[in-house]
Residue, then its C-alpha position, 0 to 999 in steps of 0.5 A: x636396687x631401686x628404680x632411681x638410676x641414679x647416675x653421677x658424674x664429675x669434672x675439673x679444669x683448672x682457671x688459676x690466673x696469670x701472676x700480676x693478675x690484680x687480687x679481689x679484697x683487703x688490699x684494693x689494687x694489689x697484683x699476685x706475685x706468686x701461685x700459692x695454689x692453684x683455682x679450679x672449677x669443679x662440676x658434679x652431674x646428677x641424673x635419676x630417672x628424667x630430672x637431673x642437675x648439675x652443681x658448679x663450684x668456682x674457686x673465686x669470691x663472687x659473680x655478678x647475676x648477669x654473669x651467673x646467669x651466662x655461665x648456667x646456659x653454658x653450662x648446661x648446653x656442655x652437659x645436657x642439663x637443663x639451665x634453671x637445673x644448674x647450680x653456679x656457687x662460688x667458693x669466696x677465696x679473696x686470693x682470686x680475681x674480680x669477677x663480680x663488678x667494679x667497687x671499692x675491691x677493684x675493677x672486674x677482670x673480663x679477660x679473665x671471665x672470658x679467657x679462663x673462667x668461662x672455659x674452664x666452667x664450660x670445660x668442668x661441666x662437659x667432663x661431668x657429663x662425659x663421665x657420668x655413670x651408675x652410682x651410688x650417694x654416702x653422706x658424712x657429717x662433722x663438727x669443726x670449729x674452724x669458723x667463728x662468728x666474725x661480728x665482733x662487739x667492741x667496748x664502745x658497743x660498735x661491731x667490728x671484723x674479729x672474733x664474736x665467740x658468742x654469736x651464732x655460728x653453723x659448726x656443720x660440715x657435711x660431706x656428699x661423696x659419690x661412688x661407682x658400682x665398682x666402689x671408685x670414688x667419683x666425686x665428693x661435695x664439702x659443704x661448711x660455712x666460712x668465709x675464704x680471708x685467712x689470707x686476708x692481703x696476701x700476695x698468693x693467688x690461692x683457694x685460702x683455707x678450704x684449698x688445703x681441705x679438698x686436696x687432702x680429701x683428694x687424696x684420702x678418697x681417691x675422687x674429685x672433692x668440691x667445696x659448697x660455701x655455706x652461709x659465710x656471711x658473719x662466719x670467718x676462720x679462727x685465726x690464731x690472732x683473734x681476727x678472721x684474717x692473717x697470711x697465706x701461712x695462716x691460711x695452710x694450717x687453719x686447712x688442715x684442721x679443716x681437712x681433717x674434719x672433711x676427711x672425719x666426716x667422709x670416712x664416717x659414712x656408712x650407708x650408701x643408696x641410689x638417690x631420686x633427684x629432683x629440682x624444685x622451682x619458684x619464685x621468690x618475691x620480697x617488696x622494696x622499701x620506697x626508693x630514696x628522693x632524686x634530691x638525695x641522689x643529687x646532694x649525694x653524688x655532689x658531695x662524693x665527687x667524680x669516681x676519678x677523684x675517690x679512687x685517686x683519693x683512694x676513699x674505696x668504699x665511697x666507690x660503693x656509694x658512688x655506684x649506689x646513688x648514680x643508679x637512683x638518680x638513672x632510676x628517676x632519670x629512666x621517666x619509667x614507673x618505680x619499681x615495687x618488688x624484688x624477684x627472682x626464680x628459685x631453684x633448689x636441687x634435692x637427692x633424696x634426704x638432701x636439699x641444697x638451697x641456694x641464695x644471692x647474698x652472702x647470708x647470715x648464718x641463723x639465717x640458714x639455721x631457721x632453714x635447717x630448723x624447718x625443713x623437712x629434708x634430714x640435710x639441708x646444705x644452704x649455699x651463699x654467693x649462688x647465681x651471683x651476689x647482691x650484697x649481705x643478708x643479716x638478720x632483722x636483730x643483727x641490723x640493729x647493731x649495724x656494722x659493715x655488712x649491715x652498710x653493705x645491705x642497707x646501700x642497696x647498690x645491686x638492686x638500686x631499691x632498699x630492701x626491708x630489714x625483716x628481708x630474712x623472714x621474708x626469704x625463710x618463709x617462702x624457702x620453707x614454703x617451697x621445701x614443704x611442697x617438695 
């Protein structure tokens, strides 16, 4: 045995909403008539030696920084981990409700947050603690083919949600289980790369695809499984109509597939070892292109109209701009100093020959191969949607061609200040930096 003490623990509480609660995506405004499956929030504590870290998973498709931020103090007082020690991902299943901000997708739902999500964060992370023991880390990995790059290239040279067989795409999924000294299962964390739309506008409240994956993980492992969404930003399900999106049927069978890939994947695991875990932290810091002129912000809103009158027209995607453009205008309004960089503090978990590295965006995949490329962890697990979301990260190249993510990205609507296009280089370089330092 090394001298690693290393120690795991898990928990899970259940924060599926009640029917009639209003669905985030595809259909603006549309009420779940029915559970398909429930949501959950799964937390998995790792200790060795002083450091320890505590992942979260939620079953929704995004979260607002401020909110992630919450949810990372409270649930490291529940499990005596420290905040910046706390990893908040979200799974991004579109069948769940808003928890992000309000936009053309629909209005955020606080009672929600506070009466669900909240304390089943809370409940998920106190349980991980309570149950934390001796243990010992296996590490599985597989191809699947569930996904496909989603940018799809028309014939008049626009892109468009479908199928893109050839553009880049993370076939990888890995499996991080976590066994007693006893050989019980504790907990096993799913990472893949693929948007959660199979559903697409369903009227189920449901996990989408991935759902089907962590029960039948469940049940073949006998512990508590997790999804960790990967880089979906240009990745979505195969579905069987040469789109990303199709019916919670759909969304079922794509689940096998991928479930038995999660299955292959943990049950190839042949080694097991005691792991040192490690936190490493910094700061990320990407300079902002030149905010756009007061005019502009004047001409823009006088052109949108009221946000009353755009969803009474129901022009959703105008919300976005809406939003945009009356946080420039409050921008020059403010009388303080333009703004001349985007930061925030990095924290990537490491257990032993794998890193887990989180983003804020919803981030291409090629992206997390120049990571993976470069690292010097034999496993890294990017994770998108982590600590809140932004908006999309594309690539440089995949700028160029446009296309809604790239709309989504150059609106800025988060961080008020455009972001440059070459923002990818800037994020590789300085992750690979910190990796590299250990």
């Amino acid at each position: 045995m090394s001298n690693y003490a290393f120690q795991c623990g898990a928990g899970k509480a259940d924060i599926t909403p009640p029917i009639g609660t209003i669905l985030y995506g595809y259909a603006p405004g549309r009420p779940a008539k029915a559970v398909g499956d429930p949501l959950a929030t799964t937390a998995i504590k790792v200790v060795s030696n002083e450091e320890s870290a505590l992942l979260i998973t939620c079953d929704i498709a995004s979260t607002h920084p401020e909110l992630a931020a919450h949810l990372r103090v409270l649930a490291g007082e529940a499990a005596g981990v420290k905040p910046e020690n706390v990893i908040i991902n979200v799974t991004h299943t579109h069948s769940a409700p808003n928890c992000s901000y309000s936009s053309g997708w629909g209005k955020v739902d606080v009672d929600f947050i506070k009466n669900i999500l909240i304390p089943g964060v809370v409940k998920a992370a106190t349980d991980a603690a309570a149950t934390c023991r001796p243990a010992l880390m296996g590490i599985g990995e597989t191809d699947s083919d569930v996904g496909i790059n989603r940018r799809e290239l028309k014939e008049d040279g626009k892109i468009g949600l479908g199928q893109n067989p050839w553009g880049p795409r993370d076939p990888k999924m890995t499996v991080l289980s976590f066994k007693d000294m006893e050989g019980k299962c504790i907990a096993n964390l799913i990472h893949y790369a693929c948007h959660g739309t199979a559903s697409a506008a369903n009227p189920e409240i449901t996990r989408d695809w991935y759902g089907v994956m962590v029960d039948m993980l469940d049940l073949e492992s006998g512990g508590i499984s997790a999804f960790f969404q990967g880089f979906e930003g240009d990745q979505g399900p195969k579905t069987p109509n040469g789109g990303t999106t199709q019916s919670y049927a759909t969304a079922l069978r794509i689940g096998g597939r991928a479930g038995l890939d999660a299955v292959r994947a943990w049950s190839g695991i042949k080694e097991w070892r005691e792991v040192p875990v490690k936190v490493l932290h910094d700061t990320i810091t990407i300079p902002y292109e030149p905010l756009a002129p007061k005019e502009k912000a004047e001409e823009e809103l006088a052109r949108l109209g009221t946000l009353e009158q755009i969803y009474a027209e129901k022009r959703f995607f105008d919300v976005n701009d809406h939003i945009h453009w009356t946080k420039v205008l409050a921008e020059y309004n403010s009388g303080k100093p333009l703004k001349t960089h985007f930061t925030y503090e990095q924290s990537i978990v490491t257990l032993g020959p794998v890193a887990i590295v989180p983003a804020p965006w919803e981030v291409f995949a090629e992206i997390g191969l120049r990571i993976r490329r470069g690292s010097p962890y034999a496993y890294t697990l990017n994770l998108c949607n982590t600590h809140g979301c932004y908006a999309y990260l594309p690539t440089v190249s995949d700028i160029a061609r446009g296309g809604y993510e790239v709309w989504h990205f150059l609106l800025a609507m988060r961080t008020t200040y455009p972001l440059p296009k070459n923002t990818d280089d800037y994020w590789v370089q300085q992750n690979l930096a910190i990796l590299r330092k250990g």
